[in-house]
N, CA, C and O atoms as a Tripos MOL2 file, in Angstrom:
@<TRIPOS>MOLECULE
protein
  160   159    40     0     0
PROTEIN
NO_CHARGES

@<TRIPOS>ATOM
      1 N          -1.1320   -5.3970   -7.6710 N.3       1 UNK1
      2 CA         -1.3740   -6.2050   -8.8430 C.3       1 UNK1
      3 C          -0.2350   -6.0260   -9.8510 C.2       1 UNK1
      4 O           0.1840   -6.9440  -10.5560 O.2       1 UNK1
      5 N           0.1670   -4.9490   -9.8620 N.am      2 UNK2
      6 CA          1.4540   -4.4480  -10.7390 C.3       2 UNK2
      7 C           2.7990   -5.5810  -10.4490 C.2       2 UNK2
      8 O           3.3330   -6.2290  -11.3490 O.2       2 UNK2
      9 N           3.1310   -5.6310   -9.2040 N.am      3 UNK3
     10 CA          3.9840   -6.5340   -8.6900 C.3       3 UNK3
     11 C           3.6500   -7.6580   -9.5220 C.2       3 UNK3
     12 O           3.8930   -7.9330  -10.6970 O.2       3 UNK3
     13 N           3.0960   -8.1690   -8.6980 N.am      4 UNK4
     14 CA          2.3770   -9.4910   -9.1930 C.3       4 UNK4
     15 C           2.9270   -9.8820  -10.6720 C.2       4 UNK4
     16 O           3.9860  -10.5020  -10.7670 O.2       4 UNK4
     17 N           2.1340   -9.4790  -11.9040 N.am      5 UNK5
     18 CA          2.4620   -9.0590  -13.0790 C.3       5 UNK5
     19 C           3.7830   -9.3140  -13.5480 C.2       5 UNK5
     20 O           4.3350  -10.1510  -14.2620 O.2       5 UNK5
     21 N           4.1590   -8.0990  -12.7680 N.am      6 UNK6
     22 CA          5.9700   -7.9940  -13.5430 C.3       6 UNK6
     23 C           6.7660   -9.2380  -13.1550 C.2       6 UNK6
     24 O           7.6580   -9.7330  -13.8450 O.2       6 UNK6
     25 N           6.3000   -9.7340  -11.8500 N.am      7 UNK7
     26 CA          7.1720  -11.1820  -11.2740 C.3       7 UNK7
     27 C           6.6800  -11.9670  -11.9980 C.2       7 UNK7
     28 O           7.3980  -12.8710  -12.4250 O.2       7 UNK7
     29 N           5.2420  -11.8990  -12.4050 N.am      8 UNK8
     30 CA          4.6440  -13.4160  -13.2350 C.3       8 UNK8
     31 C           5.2580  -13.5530  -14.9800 C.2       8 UNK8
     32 O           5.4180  -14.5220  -15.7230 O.2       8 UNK8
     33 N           5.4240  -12.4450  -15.1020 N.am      9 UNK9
     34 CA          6.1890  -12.6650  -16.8570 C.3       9 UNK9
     35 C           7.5350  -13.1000  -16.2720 C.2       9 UNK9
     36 O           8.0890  -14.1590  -16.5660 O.2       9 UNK9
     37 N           7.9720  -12.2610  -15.4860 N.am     10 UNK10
     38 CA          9.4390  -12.7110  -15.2540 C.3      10 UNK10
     39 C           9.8110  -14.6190  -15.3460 C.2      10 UNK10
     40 O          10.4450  -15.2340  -16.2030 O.2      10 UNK10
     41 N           9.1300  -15.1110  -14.1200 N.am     11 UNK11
     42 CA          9.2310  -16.2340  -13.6860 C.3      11 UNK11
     43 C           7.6860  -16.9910  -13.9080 C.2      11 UNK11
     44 O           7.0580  -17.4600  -12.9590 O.2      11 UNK11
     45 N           7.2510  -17.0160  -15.1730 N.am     12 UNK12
     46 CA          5.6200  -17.2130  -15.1960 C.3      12 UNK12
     47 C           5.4680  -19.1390  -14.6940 C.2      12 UNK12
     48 O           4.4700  -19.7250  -15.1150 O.2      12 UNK12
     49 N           6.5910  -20.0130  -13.7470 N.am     13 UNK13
     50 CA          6.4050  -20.8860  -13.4600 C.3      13 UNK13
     51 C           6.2470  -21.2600  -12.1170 C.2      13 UNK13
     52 O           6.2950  -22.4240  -11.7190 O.2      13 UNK13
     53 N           6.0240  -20.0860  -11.2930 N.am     14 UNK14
     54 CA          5.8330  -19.8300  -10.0190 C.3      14 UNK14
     55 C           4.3930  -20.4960   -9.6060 C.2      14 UNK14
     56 O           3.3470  -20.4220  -10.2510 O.2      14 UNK14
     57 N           4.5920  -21.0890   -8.5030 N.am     15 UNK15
     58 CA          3.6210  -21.4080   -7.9850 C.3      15 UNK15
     59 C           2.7870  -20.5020   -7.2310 C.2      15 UNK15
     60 O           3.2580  -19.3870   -7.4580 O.2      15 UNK15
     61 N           1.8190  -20.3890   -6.4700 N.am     16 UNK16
     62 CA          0.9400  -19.4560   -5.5540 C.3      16 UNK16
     63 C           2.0110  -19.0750   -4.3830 C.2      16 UNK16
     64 O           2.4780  -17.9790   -4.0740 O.2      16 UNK16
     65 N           2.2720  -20.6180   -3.7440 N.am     17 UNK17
     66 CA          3.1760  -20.6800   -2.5090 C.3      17 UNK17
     67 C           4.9530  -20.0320   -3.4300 C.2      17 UNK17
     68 O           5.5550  -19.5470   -2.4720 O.2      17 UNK17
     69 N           5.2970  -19.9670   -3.8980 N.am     18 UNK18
     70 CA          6.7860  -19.6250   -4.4770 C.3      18 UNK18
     71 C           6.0990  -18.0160   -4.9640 C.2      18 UNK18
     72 O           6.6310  -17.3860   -4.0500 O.2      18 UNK18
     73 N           5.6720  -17.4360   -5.3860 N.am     19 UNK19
     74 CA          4.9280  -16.1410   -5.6260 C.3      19 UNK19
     75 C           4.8840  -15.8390   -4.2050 C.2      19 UNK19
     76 O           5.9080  -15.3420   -3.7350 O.2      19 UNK19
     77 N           4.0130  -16.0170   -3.5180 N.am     20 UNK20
     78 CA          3.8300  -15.3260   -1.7600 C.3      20 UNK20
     79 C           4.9970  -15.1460   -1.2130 C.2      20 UNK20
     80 O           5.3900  -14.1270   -0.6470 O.2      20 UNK20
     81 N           5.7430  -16.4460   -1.4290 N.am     21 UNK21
     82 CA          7.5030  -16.2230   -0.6520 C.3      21 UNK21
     83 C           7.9650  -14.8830   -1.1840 C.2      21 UNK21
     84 O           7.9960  -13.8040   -0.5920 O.2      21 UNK21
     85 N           8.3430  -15.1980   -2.5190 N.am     22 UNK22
     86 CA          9.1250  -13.8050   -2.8160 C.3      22 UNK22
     87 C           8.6330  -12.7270   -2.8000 C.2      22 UNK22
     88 O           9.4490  -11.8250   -2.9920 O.2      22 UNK22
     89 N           7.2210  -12.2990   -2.5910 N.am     23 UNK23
     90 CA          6.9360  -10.5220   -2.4890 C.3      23 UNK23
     91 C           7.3530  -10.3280   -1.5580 C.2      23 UNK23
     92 O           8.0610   -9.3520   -1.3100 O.2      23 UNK23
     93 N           6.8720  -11.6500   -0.3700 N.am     24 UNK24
     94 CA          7.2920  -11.1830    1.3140 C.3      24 UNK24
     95 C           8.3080  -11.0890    1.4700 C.2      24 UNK24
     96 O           8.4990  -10.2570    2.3580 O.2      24 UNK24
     97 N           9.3450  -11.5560    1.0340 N.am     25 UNK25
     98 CA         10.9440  -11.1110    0.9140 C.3      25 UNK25
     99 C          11.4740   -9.9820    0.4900 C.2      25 UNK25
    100 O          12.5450   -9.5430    0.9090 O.2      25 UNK25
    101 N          10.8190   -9.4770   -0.3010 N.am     26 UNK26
    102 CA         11.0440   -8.4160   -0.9560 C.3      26 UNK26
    103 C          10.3540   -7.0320   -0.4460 C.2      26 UNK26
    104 O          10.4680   -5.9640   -1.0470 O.2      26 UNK26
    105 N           9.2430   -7.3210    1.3810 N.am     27 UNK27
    106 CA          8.8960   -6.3620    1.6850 C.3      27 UNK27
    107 C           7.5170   -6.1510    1.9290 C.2      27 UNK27
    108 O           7.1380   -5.3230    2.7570 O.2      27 UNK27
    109 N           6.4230   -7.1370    0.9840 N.am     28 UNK28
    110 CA          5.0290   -6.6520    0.6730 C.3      28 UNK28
    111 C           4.4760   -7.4690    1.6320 C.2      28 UNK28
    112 O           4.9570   -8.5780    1.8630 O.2      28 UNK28
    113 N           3.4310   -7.0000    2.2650 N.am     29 UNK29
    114 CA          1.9730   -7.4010    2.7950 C.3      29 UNK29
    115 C           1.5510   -8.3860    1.6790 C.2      29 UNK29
    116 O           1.7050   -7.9570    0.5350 O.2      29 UNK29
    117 N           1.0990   -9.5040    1.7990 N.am     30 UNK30
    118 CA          0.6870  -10.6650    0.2930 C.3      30 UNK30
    119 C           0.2980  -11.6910    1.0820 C.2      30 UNK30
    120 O           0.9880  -12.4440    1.7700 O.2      30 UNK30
    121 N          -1.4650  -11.6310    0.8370 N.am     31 UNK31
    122 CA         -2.7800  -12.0440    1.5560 C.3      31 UNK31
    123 C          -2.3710  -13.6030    0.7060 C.2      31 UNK31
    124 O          -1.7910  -13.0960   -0.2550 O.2      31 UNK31
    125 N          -2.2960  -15.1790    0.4330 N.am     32 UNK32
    126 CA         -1.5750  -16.3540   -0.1310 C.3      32 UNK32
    127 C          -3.4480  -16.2900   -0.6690 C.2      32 UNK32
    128 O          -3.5630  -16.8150   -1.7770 O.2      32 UNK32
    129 N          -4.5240  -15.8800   -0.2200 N.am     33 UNK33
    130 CA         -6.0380  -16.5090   -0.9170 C.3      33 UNK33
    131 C          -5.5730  -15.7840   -1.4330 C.2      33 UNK33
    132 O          -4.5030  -16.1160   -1.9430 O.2      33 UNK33
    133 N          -5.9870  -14.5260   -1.6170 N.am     34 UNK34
    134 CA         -5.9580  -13.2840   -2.7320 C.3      34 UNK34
    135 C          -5.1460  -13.5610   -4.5660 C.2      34 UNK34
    136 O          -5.5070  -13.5610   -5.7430 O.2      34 UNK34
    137 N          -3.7090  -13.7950   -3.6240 N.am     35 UNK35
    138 CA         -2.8910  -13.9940   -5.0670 C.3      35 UNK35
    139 C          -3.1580  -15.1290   -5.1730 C.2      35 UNK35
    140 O          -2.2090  -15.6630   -5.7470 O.2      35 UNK35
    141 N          -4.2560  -16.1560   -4.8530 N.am     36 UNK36
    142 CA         -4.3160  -17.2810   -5.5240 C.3      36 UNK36
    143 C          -5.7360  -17.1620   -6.5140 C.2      36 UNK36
    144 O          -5.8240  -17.8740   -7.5150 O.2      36 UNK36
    145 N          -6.7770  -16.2460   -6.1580 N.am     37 UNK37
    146 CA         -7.7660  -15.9240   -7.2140 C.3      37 UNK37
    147 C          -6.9980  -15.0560   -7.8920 C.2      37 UNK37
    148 O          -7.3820  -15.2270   -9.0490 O.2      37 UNK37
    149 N          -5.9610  -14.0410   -7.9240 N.am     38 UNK38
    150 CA         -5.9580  -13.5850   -8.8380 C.3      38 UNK38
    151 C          -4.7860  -13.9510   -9.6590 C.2      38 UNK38
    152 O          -4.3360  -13.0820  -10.4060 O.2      38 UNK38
    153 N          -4.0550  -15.4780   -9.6160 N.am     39 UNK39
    154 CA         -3.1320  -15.6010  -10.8620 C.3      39 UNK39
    155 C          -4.3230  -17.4120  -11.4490 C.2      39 UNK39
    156 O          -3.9950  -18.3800  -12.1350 O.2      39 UNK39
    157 N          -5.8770  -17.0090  -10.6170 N.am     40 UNK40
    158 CA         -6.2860  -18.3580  -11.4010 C.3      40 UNK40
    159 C          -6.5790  -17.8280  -12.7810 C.2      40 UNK40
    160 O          -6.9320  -18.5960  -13.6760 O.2      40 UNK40
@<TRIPOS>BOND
     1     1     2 1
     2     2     3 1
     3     3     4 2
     4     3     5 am
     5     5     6 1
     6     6     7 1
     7     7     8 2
     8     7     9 am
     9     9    10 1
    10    10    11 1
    11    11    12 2
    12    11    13 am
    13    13    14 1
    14    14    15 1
    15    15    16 2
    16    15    17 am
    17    17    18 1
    18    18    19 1
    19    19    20 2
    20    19    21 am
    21    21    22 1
    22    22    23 1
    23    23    24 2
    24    23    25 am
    25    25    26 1
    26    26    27 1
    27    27    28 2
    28    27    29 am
    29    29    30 1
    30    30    31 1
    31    31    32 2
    32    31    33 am
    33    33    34 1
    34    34    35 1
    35    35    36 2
    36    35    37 am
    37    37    38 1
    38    38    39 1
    39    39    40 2
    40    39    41 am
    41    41    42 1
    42    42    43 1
    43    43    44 2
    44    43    45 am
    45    45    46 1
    46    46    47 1
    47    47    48 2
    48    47    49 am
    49    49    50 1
    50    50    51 1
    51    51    52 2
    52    51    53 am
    53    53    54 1
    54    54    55 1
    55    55    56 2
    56    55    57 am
    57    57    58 1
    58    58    59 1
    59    59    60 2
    60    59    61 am
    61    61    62 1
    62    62    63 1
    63    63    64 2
    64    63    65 am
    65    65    66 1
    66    66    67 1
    67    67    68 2
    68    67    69 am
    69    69    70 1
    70    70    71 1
    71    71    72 2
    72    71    73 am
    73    73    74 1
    74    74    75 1
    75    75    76 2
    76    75    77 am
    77    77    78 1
    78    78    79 1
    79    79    80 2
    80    79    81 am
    81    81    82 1
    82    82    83 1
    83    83    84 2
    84    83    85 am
    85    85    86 1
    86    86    87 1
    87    87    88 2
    88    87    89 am
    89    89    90 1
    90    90    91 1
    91    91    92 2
    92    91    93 am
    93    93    94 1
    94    94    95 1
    95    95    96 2
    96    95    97 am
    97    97    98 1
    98    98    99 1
    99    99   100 2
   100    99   101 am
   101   101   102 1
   102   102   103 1
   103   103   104 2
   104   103   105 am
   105   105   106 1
   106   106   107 1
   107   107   108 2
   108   107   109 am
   109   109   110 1
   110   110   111 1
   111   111   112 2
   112   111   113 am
   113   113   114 1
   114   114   115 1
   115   115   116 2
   116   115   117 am
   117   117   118 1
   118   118   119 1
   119   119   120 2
   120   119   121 am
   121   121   122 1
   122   122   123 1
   123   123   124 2
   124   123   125 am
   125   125   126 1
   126   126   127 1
   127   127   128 2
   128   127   129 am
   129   129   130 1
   130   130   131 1
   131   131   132 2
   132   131   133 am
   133   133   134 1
   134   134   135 1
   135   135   136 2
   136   135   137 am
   137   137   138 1
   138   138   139 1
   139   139   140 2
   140   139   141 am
   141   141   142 1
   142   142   143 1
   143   143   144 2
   144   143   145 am
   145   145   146 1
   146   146   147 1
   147   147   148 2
   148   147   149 am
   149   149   150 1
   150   150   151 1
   151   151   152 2
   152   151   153 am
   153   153   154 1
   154   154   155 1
   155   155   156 2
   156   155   157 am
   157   157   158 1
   158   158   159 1
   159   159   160 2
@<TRIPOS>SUBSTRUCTURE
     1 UNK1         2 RESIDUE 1 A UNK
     2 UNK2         6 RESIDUE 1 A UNK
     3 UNK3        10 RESIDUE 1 A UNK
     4 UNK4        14 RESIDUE 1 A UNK
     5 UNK5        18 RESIDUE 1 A UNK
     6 UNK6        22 RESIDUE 1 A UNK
     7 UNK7        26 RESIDUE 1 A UNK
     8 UNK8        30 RESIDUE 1 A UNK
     9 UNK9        34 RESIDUE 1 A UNK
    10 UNK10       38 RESIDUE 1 A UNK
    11 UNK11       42 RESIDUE 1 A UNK
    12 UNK12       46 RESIDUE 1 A UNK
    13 UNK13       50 RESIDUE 1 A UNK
    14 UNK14       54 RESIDUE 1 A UNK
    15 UNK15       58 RESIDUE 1 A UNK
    16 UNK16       62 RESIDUE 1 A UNK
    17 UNK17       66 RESIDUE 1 A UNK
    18 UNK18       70 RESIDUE 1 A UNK
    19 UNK19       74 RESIDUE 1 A UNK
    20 UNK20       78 RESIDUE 1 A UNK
    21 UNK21       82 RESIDUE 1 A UNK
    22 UNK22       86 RESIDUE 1 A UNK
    23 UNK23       90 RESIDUE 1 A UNK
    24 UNK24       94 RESIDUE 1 A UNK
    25 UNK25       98 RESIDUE 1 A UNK
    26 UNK26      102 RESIDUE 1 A UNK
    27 UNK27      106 RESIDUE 1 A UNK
    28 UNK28      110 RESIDUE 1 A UNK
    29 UNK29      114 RESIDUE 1 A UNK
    30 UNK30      118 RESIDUE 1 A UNK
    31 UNK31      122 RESIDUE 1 A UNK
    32 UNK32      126 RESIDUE 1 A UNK
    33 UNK33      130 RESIDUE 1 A UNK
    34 UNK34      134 RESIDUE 1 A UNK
    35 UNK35      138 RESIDUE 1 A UNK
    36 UNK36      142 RESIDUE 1 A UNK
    37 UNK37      146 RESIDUE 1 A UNK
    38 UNK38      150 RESIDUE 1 A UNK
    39 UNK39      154 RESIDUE 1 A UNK
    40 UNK40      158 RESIDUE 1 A UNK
């Protein structure tokens, strides 16, 4: 959730699908339902 967070102030115009891309790039396991209840 921390991740999440720090990328969403960063770039707070990210979509669900543009959010999922970049954690997984960056390494993380990132469930696309999950981070979509939790940036509703």
């Amino acid at each position: 959730m921390r991740l999440v967070n720090v990328q969403f102030f960063d770039t707070p115009l990210f979509s669900v699908c543009q959010m999922t891309w970049h954690l997984r790039n960056e390494g993380h396991t990132v469930n696309e339902m999950r981070l979509r209840r939790l940036l509703a």
